[in-house]
N, C-alpha and C positions, 0 to 999 in steps of 0.2 A: 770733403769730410776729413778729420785730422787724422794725422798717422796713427795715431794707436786705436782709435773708435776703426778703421779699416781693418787693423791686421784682428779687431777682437771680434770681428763681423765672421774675417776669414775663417780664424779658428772656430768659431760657433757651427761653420758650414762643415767644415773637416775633419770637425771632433777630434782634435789634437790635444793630449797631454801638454800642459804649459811647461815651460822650463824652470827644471827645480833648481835652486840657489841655500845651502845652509850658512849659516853668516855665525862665527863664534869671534866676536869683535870686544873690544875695551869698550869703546863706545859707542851709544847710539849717533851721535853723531857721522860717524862712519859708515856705516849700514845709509845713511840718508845719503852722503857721496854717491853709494854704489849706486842708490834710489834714482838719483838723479843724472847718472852716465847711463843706465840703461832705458830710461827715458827719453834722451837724446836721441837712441836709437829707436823711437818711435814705437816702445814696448807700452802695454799697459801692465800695471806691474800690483801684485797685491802682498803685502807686506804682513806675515803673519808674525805677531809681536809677543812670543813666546814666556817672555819675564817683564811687561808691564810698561819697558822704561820709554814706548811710546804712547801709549793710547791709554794705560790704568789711571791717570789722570785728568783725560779730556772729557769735555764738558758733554761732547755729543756722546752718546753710548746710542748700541743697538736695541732692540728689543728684546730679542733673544740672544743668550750666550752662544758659543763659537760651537757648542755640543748641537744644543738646539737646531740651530741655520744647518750642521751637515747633515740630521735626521728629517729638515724638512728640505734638504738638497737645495739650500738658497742660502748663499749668502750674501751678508748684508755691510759689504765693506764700507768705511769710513773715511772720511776725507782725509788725506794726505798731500805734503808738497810736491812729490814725486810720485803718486802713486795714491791706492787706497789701503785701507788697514784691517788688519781683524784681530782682535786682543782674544788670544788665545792661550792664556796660561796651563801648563800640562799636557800641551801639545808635543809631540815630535818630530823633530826636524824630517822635514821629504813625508810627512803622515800622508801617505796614499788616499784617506777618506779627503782630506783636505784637497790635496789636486784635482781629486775626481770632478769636487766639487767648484773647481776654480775655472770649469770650462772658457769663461767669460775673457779670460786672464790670459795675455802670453808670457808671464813671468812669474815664477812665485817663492818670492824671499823667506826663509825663515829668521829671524831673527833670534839665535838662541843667547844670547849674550858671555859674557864671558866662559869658553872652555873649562869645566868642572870635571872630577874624576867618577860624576854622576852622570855619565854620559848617556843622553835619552836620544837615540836617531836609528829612524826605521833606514833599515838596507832592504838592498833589493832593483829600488829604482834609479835607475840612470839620474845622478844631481853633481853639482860642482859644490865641494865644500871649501869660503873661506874661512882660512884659521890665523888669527893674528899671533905671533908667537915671540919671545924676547931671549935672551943667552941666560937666565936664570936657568937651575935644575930643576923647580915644576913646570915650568913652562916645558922645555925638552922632553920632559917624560910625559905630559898630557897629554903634546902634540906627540910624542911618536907612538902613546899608546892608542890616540886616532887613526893614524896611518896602520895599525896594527890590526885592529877593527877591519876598518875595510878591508885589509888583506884579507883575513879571514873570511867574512863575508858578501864584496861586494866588488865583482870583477869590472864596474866599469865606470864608476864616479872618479871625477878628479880632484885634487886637491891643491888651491892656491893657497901657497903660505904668505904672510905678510907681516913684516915689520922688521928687526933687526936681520940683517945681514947673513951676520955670522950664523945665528939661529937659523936662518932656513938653509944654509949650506951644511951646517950639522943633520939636521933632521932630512935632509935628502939622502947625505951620503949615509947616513942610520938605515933609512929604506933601500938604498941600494945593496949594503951590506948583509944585512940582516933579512928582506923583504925578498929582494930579487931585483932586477931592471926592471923588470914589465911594472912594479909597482913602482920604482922610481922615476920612471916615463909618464906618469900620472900626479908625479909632482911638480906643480913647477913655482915660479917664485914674482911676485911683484914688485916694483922698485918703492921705497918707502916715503918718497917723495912724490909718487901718484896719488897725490889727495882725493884727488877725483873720480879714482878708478874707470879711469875713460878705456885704457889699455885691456884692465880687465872685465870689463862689459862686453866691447867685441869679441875678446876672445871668449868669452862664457858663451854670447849668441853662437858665435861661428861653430864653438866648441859639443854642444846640445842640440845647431842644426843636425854638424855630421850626425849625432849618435843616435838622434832620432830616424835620419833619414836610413841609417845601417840597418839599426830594429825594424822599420814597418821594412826592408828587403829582407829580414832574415838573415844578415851578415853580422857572424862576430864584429866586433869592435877591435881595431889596434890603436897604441898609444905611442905618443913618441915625435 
């Protein structure tokens, strides 16, 4: 049996929450990278494609829209290279109904596309947020009013930043400053020459086994 038909058996049997992933990327292109490093690691993975730019113009559509499939508790993913898809426009990145529903799944990407100051993402549940980020001042101020967010709300999601340099060592030491350490121990940074994000797929798995295995023992979470 392949690696990921096993691990989606196991989870069916364990009734495990899949691992949440929010993706605020330039391109779709990129989100497919990630698609395809966590793949490698034998995930089955379900691509929830929030603004269209994968699935609003393929040929196969479901039957029912992405509302529908979660009131009839089924849903009905779509073929993907890495993965399956559900076109889910007006979604929330980590939408709780949606995981619930992804029992099937050890993975579950949101695709929200580019970072807006219309920032739609349920807190609450443990996800790793990537954020692509550039030395421009909307860029800095989108991303740190994410990291701000979460402060406020969500004591235990991470956030990979990705892309210029300079940009993510501003918006860390912003968090560190402004934030606290514990919030800037939850940021960390990917080299912008990992196309493939193979580095960060393991560490996303390894990152979401821990915090799963903390919560069903009942233990805080530490970061760092």
């Amino acid at each position: 049996m392949p690696a990921d038909q096993a691990a989606g058996l196991r989870r069916l049997r364990q009734a495990q929450t899949p691992i949440c992933v929010t993706c605020f990327l330039d391109r779709a292109a990129s989100t497919q990278a990630l698609l395809r490093a966590l793949s490698v690691l034998g995930k089955r993975i379900l691509l929830v494609d929030m603004d269209g730019r994968h699935l609003a113009v393929s040929r196969t559509q479901s039957l029912f829209d992405w509302r529908q499939q979660l009131q009839r508790r089924q849903l009905q993913g779509l073929p993907l290279p890495h993965g399956e898809g559900l076109y889910a426009p007006g979604a929330r990145g980590g939408d709780a109904e949606i995981l619930e529903a992804a029992h099937a799944y050890d993975c579950v990407v949101f695709d929200a596309g580019v970072l807006s100051s219309s920032l739609d993402l349920a807190t609450g549940r443990t996800q790793t947020l990537v954020l692509q980020v550039d030395a421009t001042a909307d860029s800095l101020a989108l991303g740190y009013s994410l990291l701000k967010t979460l402060h406020a709300a969500d004591g235990a999601s991470n956030v990979l930043l990705y892309g210029a340099a300079s940009a993510c060592i501003r918006l860390t030491q912003a968090a560190r400053h402004f934030l606290g350490e514990a919030m800037a121990r939850r940021v960390w940074a990917a080299a912008e020459e990992d196309e493939h994000f193979a580095a960060l797929a393991a560490r996303i798995a390894s990152e979401e086994t821990g915090h799963q295995a903390r919560e069903e023992a009942g233990v805080t979470p530490k970061h760092g």
